[in-house]
Each structure stands twice: as C-alpha cells, then as structure tokens.
PDB file of N, CA, C and O in Angstrom:
ATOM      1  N   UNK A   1      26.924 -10.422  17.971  1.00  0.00           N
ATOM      2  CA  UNK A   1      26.865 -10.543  16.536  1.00  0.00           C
ATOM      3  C   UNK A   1      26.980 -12.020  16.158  1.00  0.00           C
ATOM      4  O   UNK A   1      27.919 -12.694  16.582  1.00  0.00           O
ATOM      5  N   UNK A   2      26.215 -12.431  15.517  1.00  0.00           N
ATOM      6  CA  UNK A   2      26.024 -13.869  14.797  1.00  0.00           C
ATOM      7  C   UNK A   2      26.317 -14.135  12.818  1.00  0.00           C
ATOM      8  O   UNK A   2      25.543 -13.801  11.920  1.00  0.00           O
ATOM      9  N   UNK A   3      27.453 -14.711  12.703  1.00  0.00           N
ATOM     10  CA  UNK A   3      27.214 -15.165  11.085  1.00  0.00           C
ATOM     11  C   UNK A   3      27.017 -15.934  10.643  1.00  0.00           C
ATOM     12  O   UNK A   3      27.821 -16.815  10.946  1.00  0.00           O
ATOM     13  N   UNK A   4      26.017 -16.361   9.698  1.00  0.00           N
ATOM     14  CA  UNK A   4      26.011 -17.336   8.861  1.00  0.00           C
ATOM     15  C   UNK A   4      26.068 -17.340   7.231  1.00  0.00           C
ATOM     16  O   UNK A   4      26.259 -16.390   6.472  1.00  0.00           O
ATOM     17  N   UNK A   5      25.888 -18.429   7.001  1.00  0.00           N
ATOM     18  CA  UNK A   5      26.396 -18.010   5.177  1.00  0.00           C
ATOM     19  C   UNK A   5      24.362 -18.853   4.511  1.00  0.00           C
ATOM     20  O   UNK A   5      23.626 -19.792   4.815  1.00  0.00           O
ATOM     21  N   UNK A   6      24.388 -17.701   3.538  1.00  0.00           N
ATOM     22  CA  UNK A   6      22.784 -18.085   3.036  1.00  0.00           C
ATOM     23  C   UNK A   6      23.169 -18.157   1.554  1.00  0.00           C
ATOM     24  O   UNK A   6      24.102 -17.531   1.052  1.00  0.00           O
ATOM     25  N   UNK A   7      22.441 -18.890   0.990  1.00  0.00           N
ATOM     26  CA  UNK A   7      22.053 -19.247  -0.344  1.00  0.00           C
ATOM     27  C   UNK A   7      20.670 -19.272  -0.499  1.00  0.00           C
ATOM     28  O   UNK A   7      19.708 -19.649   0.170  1.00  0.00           O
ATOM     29  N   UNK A   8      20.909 -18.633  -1.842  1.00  0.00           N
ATOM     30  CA  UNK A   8      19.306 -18.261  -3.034  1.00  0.00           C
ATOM     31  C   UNK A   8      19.628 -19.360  -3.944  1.00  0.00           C
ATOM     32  O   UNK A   8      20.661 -19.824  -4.426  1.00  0.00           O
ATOM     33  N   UNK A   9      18.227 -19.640  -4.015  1.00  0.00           N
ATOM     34  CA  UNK A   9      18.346 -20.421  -5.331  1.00  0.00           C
ATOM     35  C   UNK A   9      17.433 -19.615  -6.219  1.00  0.00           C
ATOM     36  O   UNK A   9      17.871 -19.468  -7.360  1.00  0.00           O
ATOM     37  N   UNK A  10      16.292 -19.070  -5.968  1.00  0.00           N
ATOM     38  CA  UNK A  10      15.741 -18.332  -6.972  1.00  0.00           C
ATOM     39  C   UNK A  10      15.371 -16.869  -6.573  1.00  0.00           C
ATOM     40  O   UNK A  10      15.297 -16.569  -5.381  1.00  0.00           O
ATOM     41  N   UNK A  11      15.128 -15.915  -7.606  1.00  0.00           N
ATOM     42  CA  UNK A  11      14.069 -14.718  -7.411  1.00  0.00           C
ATOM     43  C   UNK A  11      13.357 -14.486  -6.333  1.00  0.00           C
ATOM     44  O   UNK A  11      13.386 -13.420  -5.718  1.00  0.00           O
ATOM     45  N   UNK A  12      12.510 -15.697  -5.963  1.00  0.00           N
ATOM     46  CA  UNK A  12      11.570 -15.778  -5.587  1.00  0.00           C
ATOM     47  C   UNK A  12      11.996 -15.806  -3.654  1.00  0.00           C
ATOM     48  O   UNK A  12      11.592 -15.201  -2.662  1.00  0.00           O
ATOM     49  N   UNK A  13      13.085 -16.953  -3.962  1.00  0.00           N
ATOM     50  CA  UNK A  13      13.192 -16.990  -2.528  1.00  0.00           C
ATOM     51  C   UNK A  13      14.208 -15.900  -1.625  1.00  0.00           C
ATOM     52  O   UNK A  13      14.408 -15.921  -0.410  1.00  0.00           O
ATOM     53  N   UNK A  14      14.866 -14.786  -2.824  1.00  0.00           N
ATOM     54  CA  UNK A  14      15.370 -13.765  -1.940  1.00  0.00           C
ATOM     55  C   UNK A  14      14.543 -12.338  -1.141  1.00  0.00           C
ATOM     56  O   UNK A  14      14.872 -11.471  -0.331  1.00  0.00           O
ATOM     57  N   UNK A  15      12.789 -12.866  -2.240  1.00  0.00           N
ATOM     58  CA  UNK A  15      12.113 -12.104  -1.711  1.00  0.00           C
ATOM     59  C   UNK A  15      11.573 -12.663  -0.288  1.00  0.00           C
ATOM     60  O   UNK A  15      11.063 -12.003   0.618  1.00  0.00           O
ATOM     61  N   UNK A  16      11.737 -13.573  -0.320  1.00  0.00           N
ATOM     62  CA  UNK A  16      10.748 -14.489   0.961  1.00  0.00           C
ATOM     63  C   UNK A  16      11.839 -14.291   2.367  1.00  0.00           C
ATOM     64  O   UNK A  16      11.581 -14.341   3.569  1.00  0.00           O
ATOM     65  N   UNK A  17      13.458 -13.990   1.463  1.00  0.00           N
ATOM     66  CA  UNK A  17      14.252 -13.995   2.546  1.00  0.00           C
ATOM     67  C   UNK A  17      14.197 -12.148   3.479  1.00  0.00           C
ATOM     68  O   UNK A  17      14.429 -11.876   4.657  1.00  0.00           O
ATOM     69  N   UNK A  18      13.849 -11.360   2.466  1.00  0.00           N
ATOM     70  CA  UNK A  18      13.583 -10.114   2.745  1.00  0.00           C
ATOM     71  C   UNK A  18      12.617 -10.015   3.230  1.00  0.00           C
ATOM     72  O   UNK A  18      12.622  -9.092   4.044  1.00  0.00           O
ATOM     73  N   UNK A  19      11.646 -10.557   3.150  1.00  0.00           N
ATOM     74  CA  UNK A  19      10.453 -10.221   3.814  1.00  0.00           C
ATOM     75  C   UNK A  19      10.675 -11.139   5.340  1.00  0.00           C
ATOM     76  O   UNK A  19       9.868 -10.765   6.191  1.00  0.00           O
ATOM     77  N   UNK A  20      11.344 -11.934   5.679  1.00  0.00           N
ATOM     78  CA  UNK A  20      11.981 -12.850   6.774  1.00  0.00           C
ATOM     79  C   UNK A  20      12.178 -11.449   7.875  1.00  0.00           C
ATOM     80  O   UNK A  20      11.521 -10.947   8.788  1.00  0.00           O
ATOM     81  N   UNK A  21      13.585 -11.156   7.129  1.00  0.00           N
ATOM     82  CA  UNK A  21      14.686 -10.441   7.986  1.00  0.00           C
ATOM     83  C   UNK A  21      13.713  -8.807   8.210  1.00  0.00           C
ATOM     84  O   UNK A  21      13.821  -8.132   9.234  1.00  0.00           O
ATOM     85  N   UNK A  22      13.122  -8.556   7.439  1.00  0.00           N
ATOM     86  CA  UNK A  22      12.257  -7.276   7.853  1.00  0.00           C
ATOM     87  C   UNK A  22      11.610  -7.369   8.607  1.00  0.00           C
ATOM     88  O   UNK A  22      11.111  -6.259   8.797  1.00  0.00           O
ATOM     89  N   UNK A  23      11.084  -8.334   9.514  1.00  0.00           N
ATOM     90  CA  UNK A  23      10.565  -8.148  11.132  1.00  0.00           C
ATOM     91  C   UNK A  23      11.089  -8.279  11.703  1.00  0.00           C
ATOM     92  O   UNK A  23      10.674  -8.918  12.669  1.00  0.00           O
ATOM     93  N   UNK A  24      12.446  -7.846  11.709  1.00  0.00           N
ATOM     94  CA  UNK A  24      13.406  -7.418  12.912  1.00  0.00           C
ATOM     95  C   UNK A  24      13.642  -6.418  12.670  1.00  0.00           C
ATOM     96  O   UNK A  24      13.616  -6.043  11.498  1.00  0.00           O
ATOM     97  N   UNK A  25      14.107  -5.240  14.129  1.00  0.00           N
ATOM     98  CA  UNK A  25      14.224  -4.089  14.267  1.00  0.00           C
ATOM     99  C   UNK A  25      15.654  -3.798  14.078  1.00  0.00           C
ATOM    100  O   UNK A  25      16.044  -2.744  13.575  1.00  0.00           O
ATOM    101  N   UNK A  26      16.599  -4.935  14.568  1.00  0.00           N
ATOM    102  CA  UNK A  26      18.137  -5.080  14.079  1.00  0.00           C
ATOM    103  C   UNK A  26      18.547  -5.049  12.864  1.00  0.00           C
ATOM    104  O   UNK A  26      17.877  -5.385  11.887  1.00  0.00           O
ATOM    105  N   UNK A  27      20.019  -4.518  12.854  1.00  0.00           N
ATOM    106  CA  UNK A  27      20.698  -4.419  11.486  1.00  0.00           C
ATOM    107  C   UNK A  27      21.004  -5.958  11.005  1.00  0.00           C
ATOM    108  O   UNK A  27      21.162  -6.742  11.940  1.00  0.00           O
ATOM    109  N   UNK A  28      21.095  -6.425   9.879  1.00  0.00           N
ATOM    110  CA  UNK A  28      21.471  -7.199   9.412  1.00  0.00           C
ATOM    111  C   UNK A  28      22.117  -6.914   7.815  1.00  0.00           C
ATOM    112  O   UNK A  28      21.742  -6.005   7.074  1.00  0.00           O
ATOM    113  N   UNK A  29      22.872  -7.638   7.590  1.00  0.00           N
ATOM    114  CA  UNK A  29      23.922  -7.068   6.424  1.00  0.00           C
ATOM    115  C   UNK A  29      24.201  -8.228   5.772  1.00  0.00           C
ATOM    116  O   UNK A  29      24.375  -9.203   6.503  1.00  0.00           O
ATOM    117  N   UNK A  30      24.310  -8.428   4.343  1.00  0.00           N
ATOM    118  CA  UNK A  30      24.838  -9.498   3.781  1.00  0.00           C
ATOM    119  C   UNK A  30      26.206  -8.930   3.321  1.00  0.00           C
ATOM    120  O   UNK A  30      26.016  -7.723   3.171  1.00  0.00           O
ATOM    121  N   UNK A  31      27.481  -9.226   3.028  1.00  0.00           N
ATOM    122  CA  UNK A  31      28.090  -8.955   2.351  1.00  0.00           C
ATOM    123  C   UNK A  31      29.215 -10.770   1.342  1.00  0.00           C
ATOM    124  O   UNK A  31      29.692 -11.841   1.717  1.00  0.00           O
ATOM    125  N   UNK A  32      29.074 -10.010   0.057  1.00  0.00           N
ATOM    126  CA  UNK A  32      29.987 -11.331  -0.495  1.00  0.00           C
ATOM    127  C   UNK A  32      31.102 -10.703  -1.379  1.00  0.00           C
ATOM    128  O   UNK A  32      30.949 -10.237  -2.508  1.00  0.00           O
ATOM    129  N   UNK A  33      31.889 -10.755  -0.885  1.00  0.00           N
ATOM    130  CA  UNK A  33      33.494 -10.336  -1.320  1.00  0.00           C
ATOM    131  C   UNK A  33      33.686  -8.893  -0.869  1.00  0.00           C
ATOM    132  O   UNK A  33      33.406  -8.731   0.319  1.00  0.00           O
ATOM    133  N   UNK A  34      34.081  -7.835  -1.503  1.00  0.00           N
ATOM    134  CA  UNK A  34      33.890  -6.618  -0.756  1.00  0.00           C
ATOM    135  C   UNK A  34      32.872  -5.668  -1.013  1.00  0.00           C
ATOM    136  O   UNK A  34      33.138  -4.467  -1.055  1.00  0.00           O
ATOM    137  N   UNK A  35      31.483  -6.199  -1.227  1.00  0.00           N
ATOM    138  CA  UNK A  35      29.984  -5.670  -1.520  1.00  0.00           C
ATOM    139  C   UNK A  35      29.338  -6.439   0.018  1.00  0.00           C
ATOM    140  O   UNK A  35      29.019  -7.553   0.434  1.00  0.00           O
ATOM    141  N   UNK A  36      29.421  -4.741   0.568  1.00  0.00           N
ATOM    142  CA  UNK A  36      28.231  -5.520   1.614  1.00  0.00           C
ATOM    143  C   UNK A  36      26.968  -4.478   1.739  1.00  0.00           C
ATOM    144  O   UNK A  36      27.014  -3.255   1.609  1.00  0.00           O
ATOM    145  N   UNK A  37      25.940  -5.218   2.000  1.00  0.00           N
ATOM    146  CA  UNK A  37      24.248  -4.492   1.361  1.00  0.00           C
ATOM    147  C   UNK A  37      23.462  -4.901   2.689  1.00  0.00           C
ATOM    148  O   UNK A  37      23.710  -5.855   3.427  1.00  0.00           O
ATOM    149  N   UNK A  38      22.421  -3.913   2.817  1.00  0.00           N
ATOM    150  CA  UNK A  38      21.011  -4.449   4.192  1.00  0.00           C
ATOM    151  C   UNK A  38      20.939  -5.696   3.624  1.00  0.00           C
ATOM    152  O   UNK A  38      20.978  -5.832   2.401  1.00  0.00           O
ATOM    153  N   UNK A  39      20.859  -6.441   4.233  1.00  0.00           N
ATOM    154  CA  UNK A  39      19.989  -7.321   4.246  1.00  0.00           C
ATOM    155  C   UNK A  39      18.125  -7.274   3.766  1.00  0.00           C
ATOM    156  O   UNK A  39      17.489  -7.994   2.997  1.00  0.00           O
ATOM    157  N   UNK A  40      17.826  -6.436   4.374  1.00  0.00           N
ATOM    158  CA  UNK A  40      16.264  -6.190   4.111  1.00  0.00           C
ATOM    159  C   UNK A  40      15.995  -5.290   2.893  1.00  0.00           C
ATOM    160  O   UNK A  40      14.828  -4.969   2.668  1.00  0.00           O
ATOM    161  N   UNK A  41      16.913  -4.887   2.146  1.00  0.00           N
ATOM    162  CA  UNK A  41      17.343  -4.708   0.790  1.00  0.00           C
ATOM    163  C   UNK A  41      16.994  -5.590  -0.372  1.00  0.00           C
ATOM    164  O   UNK A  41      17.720  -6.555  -0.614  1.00  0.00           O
ATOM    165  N   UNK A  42      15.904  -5.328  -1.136  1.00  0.00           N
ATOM    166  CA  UNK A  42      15.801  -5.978  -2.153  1.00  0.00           C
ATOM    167  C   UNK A  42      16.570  -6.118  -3.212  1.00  0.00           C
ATOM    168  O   UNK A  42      17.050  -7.181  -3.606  1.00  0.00           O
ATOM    169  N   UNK A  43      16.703  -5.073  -3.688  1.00  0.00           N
ATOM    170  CA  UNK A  43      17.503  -4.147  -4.774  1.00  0.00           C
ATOM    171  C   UNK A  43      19.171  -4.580  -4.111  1.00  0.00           C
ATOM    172  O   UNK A  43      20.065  -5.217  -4.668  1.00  0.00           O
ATOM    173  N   UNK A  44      19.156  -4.261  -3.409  1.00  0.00           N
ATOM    174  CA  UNK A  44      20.693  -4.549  -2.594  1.00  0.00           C
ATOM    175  C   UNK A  44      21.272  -6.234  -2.824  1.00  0.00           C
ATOM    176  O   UNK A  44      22.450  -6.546  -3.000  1.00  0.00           O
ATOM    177  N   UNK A  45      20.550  -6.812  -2.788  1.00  0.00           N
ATOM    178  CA  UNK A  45      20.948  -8.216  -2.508  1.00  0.00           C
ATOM    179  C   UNK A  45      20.850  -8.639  -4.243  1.00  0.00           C
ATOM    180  O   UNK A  45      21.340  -9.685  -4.667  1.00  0.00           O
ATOM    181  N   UNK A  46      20.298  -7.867  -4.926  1.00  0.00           N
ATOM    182  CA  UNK A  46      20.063  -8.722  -6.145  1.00  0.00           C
ATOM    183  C   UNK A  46      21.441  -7.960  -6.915  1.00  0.00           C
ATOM    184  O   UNK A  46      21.842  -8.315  -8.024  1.00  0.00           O
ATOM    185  N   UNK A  47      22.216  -6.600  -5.917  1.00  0.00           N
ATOM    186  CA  UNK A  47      23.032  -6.513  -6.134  1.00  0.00           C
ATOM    187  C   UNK A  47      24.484  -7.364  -6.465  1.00  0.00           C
ATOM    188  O   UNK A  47      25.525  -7.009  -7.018  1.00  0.00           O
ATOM    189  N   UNK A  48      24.121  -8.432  -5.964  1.00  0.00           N
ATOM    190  CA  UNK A  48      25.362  -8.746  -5.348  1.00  0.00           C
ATOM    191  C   UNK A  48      25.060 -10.212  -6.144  1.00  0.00           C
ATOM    192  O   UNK A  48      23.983 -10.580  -6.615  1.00  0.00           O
ATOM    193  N   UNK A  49      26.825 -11.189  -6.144  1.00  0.00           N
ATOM    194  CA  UNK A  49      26.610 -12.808  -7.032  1.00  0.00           C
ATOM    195  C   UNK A  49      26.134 -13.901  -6.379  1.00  0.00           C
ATOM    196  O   UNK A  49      26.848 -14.701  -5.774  1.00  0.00           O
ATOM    197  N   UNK A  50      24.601 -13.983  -6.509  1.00  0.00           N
ATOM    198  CA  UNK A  50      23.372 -15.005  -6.106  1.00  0.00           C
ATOM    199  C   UNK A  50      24.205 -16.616  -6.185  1.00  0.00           C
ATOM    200  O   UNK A  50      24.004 -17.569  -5.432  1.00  0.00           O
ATOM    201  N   UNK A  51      25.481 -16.515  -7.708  1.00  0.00           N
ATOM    202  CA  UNK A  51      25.433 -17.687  -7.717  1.00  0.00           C
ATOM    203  C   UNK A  51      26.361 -18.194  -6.357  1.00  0.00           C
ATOM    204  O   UNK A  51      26.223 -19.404  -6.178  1.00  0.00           O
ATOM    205  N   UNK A  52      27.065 -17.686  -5.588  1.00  0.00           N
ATOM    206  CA  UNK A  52      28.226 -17.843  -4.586  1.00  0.00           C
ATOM    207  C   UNK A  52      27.167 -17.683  -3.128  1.00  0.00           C
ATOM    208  O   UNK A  52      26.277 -16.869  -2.880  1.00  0.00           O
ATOM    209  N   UNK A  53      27.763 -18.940  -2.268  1.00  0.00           N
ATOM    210  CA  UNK A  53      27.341 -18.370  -0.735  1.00  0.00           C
ATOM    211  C   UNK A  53      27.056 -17.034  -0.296  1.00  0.00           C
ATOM    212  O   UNK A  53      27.384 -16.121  -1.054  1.00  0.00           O
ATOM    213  N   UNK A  54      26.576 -16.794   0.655  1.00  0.00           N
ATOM    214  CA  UNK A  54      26.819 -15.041   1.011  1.00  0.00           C
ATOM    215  C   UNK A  54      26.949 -14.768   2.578  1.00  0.00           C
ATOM    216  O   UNK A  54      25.979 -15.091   3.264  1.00  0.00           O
ATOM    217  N   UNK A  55      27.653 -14.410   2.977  1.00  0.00           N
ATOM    218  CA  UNK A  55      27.866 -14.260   4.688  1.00  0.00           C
ATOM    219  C   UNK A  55      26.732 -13.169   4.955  1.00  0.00           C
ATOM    220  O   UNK A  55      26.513 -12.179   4.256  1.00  0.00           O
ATOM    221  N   UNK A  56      26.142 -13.510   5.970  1.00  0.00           N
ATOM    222  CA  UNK A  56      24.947 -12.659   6.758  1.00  0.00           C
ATOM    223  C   UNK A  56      25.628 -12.215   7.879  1.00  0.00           C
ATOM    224  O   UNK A  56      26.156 -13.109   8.540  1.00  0.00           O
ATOM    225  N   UNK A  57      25.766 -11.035   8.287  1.00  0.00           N
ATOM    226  CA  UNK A  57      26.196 -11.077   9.523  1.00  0.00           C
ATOM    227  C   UNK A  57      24.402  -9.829  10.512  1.00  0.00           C
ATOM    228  O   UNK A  57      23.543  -9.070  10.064  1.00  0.00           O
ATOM    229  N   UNK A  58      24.730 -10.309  11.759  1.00  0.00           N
ATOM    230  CA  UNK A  58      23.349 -10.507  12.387  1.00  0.00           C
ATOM    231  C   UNK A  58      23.466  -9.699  12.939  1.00  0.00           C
ATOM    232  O   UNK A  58      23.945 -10.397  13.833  1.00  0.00           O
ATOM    233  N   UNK A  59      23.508  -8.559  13.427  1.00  0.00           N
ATOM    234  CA  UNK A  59      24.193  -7.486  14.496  1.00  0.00           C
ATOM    235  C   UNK A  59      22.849  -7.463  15.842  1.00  0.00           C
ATOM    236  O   UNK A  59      22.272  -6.421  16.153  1.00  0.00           O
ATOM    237  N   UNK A  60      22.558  -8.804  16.479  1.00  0.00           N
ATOM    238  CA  UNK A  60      21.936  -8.627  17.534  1.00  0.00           C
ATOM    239  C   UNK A  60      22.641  -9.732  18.402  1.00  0.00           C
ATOM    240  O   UNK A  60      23.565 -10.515  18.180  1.00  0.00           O
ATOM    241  N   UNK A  61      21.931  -9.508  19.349  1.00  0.00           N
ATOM    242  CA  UNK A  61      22.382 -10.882  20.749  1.00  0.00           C
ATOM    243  C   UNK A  61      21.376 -11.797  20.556  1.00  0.00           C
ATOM    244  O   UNK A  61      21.561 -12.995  20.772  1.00  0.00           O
ATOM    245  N   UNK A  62      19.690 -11.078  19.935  1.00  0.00           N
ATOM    246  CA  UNK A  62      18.837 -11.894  20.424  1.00  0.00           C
ATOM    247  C   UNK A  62      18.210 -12.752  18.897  1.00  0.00           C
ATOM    248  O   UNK A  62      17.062 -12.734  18.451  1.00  0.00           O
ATOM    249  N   UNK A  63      19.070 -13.248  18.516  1.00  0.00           N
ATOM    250  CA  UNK A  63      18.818 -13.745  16.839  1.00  0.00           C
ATOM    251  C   UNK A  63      18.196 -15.498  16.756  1.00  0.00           C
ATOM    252  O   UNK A  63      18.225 -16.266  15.794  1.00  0.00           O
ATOM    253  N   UNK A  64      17.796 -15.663  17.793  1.00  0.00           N
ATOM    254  CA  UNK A  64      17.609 -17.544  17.617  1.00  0.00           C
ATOM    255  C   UNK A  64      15.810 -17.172  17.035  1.00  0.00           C
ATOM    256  O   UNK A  64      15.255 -18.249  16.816  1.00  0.00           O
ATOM    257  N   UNK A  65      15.270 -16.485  16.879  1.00  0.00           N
ATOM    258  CA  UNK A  65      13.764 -16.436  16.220  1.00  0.00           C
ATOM    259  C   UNK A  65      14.129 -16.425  14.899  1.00  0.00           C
ATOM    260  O   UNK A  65      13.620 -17.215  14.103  1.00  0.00           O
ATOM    261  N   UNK A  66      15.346 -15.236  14.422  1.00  0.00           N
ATOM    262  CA  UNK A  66      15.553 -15.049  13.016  1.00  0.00           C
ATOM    263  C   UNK A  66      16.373 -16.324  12.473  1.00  0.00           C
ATOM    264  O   UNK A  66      16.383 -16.549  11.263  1.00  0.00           O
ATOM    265  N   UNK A  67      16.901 -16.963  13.167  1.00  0.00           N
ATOM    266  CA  UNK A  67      17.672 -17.875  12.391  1.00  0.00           C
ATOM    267  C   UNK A  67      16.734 -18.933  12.355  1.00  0.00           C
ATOM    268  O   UNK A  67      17.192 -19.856  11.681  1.00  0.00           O
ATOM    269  N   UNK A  68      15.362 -19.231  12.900  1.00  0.00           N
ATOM    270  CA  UNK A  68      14.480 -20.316  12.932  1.00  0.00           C
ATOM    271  C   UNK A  68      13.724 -19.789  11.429  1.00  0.00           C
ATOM    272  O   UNK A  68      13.494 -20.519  10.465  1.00  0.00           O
ATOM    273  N   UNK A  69      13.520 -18.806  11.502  1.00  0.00           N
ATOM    274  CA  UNK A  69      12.868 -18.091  10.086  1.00  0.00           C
ATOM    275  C   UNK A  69      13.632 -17.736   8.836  1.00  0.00           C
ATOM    276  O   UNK A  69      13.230 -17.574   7.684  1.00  0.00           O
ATOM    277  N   UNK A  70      14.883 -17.654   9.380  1.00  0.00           N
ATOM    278  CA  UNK A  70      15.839 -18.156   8.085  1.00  0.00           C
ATOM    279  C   UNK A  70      17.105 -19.527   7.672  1.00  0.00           C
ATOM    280  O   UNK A  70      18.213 -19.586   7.137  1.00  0.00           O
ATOM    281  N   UNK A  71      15.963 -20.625   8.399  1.00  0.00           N
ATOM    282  CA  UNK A  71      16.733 -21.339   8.464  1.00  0.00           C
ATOM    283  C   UNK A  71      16.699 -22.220   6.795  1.00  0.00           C
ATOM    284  O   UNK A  71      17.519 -23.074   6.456  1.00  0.00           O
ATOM    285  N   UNK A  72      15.872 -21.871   6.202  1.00  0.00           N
ATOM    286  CA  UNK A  72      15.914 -23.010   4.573  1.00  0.00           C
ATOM    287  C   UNK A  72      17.006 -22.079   3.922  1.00  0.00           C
ATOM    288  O   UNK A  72      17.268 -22.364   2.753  1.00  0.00           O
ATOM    289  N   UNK A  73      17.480 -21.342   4.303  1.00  0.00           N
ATOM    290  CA  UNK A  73      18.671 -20.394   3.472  1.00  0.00           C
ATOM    291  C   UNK A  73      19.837 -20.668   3.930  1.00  0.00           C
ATOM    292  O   UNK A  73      20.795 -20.522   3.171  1.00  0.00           O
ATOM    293  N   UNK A  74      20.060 -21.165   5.374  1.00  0.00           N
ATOM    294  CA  UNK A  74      21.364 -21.361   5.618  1.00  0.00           C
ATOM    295  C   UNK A  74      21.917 -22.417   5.304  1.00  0.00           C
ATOM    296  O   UNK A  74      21.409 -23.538   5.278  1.00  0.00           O
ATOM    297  N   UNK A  75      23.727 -21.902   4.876  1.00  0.00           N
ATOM    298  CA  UNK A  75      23.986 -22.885   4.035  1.00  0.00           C
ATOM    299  C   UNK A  75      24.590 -24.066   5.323  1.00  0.00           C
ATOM    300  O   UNK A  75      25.505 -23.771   6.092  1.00  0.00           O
ATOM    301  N   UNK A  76      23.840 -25.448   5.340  1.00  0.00           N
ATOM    302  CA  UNK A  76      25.045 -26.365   6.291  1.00  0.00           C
ATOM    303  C   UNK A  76      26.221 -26.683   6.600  1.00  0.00           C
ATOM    304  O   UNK A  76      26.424 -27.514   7.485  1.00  0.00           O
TER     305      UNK A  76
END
C-alpha cells in the first residue's frame, strides 16, 4: 500500500484525475478527514473538501505507472 496526498485545483482536473486512476484494476481510495470515497468516483470525490489536501491511499505493490500519471496532483 502506497500514500500520497493530491490536490485539485479545478472541476476539470478531478475529472482528468478519474479518468487517470480508472486504468487500474486496483482499489484506490481518497479519504479527507473521516469521508473516505473510490477514488475512480466522480460523484465521490466532488463529495468531499476540494479546498484541503486529500490522502490517496493506493492499495497495490505495483503503483510506480500510477503515480507517473498522477503525478501533477501530488502534493510535494
């Protein structure tokens, strides 16, 4: 399992982040405070407060492709 913390800045780019994490066959989960949602959840993520970091957690071993494809989201 791998975490990192992602930030949205717009609409636009939580769709780009969903459409990212949906070519993986692994679970992935965002959760920020005690709301945690799929990841590949549209509706789910817009659930949750865009304006605050958000912990991703990765539930695979083999995650270095997804983190190259979600790397403009992670926060440094």
């Amino acid at each position: 399992m791998k975490s990192v913390t992602v930030s949205f800045s717009s609409t636009e780019s939580v769709k780009d982040f969903v459409n990212a994490v949906s070519r993986y066959p692994f679970d992935i989960d965002l959760h920020s405070g005690r709301y945690i949602v799929d990841a590949k959840s549209l509706l789910g993520i817009f659930s949750l407060d865009l304006a605050k970091p958000i912990v991703c957690e990765i539930y695979s071993d083999n995650y270095s492709e997804l983190l190259k494809d979600i790397a403009k989201f992670i926060v440094k």
